[in-house]
Short mmCIF file of the C-alpha atoms (twelve columns), coordinates in Angstrom:
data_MODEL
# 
_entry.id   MODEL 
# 
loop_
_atom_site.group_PDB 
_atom_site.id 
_atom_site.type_symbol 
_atom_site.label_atom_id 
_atom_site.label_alt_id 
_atom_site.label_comp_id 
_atom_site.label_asym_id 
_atom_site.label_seq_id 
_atom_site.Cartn_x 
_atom_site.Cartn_y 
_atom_site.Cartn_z 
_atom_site.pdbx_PDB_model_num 
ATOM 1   C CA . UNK A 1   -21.746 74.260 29.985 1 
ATOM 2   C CA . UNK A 2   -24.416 73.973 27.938 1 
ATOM 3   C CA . UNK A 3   -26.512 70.316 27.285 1 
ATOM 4   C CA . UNK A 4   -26.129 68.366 24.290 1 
ATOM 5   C CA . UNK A 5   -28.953 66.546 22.290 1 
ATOM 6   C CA . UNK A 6   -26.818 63.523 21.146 1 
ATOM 7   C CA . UNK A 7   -27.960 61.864 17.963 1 
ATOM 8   C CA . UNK A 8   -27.061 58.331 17.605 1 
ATOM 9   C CA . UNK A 9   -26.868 56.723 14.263 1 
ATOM 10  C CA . UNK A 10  -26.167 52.880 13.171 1 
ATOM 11  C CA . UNK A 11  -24.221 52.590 10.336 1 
ATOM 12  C CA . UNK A 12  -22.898 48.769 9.505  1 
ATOM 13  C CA . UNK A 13  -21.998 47.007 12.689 1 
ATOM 14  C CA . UNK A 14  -21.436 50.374 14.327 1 
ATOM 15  C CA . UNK A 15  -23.071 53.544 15.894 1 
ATOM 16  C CA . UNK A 16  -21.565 56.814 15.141 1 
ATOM 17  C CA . UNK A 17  -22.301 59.613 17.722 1 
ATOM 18  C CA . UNK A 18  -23.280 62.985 16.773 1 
ATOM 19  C CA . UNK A 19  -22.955 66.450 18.736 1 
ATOM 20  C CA . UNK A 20  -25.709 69.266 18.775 1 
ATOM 21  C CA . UNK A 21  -24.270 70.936 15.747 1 
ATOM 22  C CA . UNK A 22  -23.813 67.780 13.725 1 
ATOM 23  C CA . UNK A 23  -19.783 66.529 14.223 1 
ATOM 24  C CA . UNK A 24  -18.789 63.586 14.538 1 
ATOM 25  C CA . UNK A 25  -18.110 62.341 17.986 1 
ATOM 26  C CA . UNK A 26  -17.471 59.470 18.366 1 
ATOM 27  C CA . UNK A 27  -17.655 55.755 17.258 1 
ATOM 28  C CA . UNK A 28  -19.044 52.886 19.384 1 
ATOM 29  C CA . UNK A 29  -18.627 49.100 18.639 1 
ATOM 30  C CA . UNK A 30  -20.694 46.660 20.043 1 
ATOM 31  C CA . UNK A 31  -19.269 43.248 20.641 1 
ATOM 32  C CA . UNK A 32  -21.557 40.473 18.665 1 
ATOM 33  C CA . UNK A 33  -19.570 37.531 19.878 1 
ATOM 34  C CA . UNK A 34  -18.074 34.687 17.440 1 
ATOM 35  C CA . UNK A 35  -20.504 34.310 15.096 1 
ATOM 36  C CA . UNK A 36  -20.242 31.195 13.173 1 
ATOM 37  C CA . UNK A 37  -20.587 30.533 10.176 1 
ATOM 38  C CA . UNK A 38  -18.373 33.683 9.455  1 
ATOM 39  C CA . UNK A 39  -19.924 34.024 6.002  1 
ATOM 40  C CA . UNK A 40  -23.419 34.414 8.034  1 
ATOM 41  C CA . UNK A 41  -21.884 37.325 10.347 1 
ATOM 42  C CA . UNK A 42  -23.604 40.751 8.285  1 
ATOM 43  C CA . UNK A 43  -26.752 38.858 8.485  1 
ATOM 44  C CA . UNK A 44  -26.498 37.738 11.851 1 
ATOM 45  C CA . UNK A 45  -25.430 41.443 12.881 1 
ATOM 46  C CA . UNK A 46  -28.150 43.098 11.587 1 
ATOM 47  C CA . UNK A 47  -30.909 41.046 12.419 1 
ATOM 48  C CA . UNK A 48  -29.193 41.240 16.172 1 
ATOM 49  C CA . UNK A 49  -29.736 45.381 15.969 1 
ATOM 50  C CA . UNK A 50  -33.105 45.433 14.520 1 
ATOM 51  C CA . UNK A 51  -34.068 42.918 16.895 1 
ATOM 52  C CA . UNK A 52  -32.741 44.881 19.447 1 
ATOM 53  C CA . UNK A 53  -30.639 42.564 21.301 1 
ATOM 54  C CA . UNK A 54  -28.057 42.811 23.771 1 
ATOM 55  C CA . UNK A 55  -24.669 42.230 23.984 1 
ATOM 56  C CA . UNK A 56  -22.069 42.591 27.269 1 
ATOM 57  C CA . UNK A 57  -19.598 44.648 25.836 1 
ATOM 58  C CA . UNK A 58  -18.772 47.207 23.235 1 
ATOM 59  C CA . UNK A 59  -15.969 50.080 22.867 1 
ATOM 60  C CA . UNK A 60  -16.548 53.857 22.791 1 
ATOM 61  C CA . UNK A 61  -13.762 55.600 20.812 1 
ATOM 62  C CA . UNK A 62  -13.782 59.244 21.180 1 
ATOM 63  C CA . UNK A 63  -11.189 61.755 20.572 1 
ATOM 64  C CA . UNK A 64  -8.638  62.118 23.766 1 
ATOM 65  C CA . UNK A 65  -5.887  64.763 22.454 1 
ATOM 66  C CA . UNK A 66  -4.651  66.521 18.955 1 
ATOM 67  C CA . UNK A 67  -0.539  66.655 18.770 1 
ATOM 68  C CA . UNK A 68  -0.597  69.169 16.022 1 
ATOM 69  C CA . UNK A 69  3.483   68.103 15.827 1 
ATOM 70  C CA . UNK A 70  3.242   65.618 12.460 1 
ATOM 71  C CA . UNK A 71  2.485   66.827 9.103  1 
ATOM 72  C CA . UNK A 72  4.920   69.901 9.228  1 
ATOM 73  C CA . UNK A 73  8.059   70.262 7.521  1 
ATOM 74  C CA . UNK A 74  9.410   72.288 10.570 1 
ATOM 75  C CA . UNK A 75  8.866   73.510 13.820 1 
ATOM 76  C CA . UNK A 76  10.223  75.263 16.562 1 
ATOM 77  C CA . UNK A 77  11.557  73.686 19.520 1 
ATOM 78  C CA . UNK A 78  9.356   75.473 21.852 1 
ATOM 79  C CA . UNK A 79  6.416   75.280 20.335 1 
ATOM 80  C CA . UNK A 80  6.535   71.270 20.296 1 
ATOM 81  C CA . UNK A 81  7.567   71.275 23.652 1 
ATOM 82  C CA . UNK A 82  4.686   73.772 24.874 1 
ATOM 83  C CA . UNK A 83  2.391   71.349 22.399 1 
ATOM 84  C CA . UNK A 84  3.489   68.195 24.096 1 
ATOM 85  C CA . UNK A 85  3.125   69.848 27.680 1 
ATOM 86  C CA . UNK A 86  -0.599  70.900 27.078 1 
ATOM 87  C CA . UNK A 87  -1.588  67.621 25.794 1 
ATOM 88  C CA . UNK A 88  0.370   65.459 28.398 1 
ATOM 89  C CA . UNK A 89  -1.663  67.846 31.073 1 
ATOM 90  C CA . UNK A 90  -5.172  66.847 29.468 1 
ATOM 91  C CA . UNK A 91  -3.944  63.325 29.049 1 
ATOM 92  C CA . UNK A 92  -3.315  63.237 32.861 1 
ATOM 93  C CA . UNK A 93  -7.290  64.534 33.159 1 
ATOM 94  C CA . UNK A 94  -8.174  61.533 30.968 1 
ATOM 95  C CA . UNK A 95  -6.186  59.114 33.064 1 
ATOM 96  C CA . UNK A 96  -7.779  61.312 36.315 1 
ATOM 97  C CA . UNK A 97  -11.290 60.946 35.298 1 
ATOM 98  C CA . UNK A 98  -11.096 57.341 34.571 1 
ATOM 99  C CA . UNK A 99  -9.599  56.780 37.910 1 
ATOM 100 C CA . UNK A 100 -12.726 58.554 39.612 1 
ATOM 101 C CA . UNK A 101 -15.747 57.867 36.708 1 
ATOM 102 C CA . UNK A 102 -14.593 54.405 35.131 1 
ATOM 103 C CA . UNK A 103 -16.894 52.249 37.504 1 
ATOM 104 C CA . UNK A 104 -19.969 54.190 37.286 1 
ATOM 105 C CA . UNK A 105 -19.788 54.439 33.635 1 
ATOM 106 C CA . UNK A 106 -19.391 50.414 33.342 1 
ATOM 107 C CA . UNK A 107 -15.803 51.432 31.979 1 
ATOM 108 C CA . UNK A 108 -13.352 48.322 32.186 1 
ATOM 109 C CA . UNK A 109 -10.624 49.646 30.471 1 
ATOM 110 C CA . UNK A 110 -9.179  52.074 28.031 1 
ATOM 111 C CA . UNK A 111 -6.750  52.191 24.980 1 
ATOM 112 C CA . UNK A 112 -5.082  54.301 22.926 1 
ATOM 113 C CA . UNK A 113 -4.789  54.868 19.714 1 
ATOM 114 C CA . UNK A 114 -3.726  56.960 16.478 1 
ATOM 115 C CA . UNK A 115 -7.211  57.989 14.673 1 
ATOM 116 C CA . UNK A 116 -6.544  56.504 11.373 1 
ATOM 117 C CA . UNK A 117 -7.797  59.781 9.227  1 
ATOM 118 C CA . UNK A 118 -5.647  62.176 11.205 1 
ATOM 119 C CA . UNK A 119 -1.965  60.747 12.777 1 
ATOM 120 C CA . UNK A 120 -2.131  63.794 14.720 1 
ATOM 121 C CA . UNK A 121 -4.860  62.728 16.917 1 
ATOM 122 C CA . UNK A 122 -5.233  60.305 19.724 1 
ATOM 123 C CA . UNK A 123 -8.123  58.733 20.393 1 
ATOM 124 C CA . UNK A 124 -9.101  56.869 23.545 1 
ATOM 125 C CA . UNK A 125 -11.049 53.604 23.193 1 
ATOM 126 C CA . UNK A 126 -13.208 52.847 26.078 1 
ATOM 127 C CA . UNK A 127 -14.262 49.541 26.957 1 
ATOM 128 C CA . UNK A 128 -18.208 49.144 28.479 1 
ATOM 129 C CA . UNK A 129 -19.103 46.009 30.028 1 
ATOM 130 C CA . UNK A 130 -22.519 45.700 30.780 1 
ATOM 131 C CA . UNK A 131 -25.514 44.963 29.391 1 
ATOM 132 C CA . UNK A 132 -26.479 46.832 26.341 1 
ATOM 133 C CA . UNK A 133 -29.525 47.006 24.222 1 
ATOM 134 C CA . UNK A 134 -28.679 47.275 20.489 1 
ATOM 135 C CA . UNK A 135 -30.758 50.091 18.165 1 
ATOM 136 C CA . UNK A 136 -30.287 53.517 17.646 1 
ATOM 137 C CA . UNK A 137 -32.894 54.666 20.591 1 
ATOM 138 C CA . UNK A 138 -31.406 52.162 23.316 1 
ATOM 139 C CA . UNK A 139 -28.148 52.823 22.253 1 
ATOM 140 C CA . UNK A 140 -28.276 56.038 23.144 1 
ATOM 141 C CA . UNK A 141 -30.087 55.945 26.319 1 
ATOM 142 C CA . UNK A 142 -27.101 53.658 27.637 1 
ATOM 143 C CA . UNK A 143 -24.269 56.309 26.312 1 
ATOM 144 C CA . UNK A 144 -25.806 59.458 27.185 1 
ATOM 145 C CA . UNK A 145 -25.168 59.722 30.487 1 
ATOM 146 C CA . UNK A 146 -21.376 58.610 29.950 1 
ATOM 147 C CA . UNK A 147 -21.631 61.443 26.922 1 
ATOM 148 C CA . UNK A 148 -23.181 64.293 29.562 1 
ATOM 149 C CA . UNK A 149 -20.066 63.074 31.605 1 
ATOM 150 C CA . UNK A 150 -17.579 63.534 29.391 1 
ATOM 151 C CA . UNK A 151 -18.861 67.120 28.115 1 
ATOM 152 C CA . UNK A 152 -19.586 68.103 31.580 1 
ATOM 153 C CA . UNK A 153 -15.519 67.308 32.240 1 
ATOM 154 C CA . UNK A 154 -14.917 68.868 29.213 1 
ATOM 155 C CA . UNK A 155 -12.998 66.053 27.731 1 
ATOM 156 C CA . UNK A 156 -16.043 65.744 24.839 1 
# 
């Protein structure tokens, strides 16, 4: 499998994360704590990234599988049951990997959850607890080797 150059870009309280080719993929959310006052939080968020502070925790969301069994008027009964059976075997690989990888990755947990432009897809959330450097640079240092991972497994 070939290496990917992953481009990391901060976009309001959030870094997208960009493939070789340009796609989308993936989201990550740091965690900026309880900022108070609430009315001070976009400030206090962006002067946290472009200081380039840290925070203990953030989410990667990533896509996990694509039902392709919604948004059809009909379908035949094998082909959702062959659909379901491939993606139940890759979520098993998901649920596998995270078993073996979580800890090394400073994964501390994982979620699921219907990607809100397309009901057909699941997404898996990953929590990261560790320290993590906020800006576009540091950002990426910390995900890419969790990224290589996933591609590597071919689960990205």
């Amino acid at each position: 499998m070939s290496k990917i150059k992953w481009k990391i870009e901060y976009d309001y309280h959030l870094y997208k994360v960009y493939d070789n080719n340009g796609h989308l993929a993936g989201y990550f959310f740091p965690n900026y704590g309880d900022i108070r006052p609430a009315e001070k939080e976009d400030e206090v968020i962006e002067k946290m990234n472009k200081a380039h502070d840290t925070v203990p925790e953030a989410t990667l969301l990533v896509p996990m599988v694509k039902l392709d069994v919604f948004d059809k008027e009909w379908m035949d009964m094998d082909y959702v049951v062959s659909s379901l059976e491939v993606n139940l075997e890759r979520i098993k690989v998901w649920k596998d990997w995270l078993r073996r990888n979580a800890r090394q990755h400073s994964v501390a947990g994982a979620s699921i959850h219907t990607a809100r432009e397309d009901r057909n897809m699941l997404s898996i959330a990953l929590g990261l607890v560790a320290q993590i450097r906020l800006g576009e640079k540091e950002v990426k240092d910390f995900l890419v080797p969790l990224l290589d991972r996933l591609h590597e497994d071919g689960l990205l």
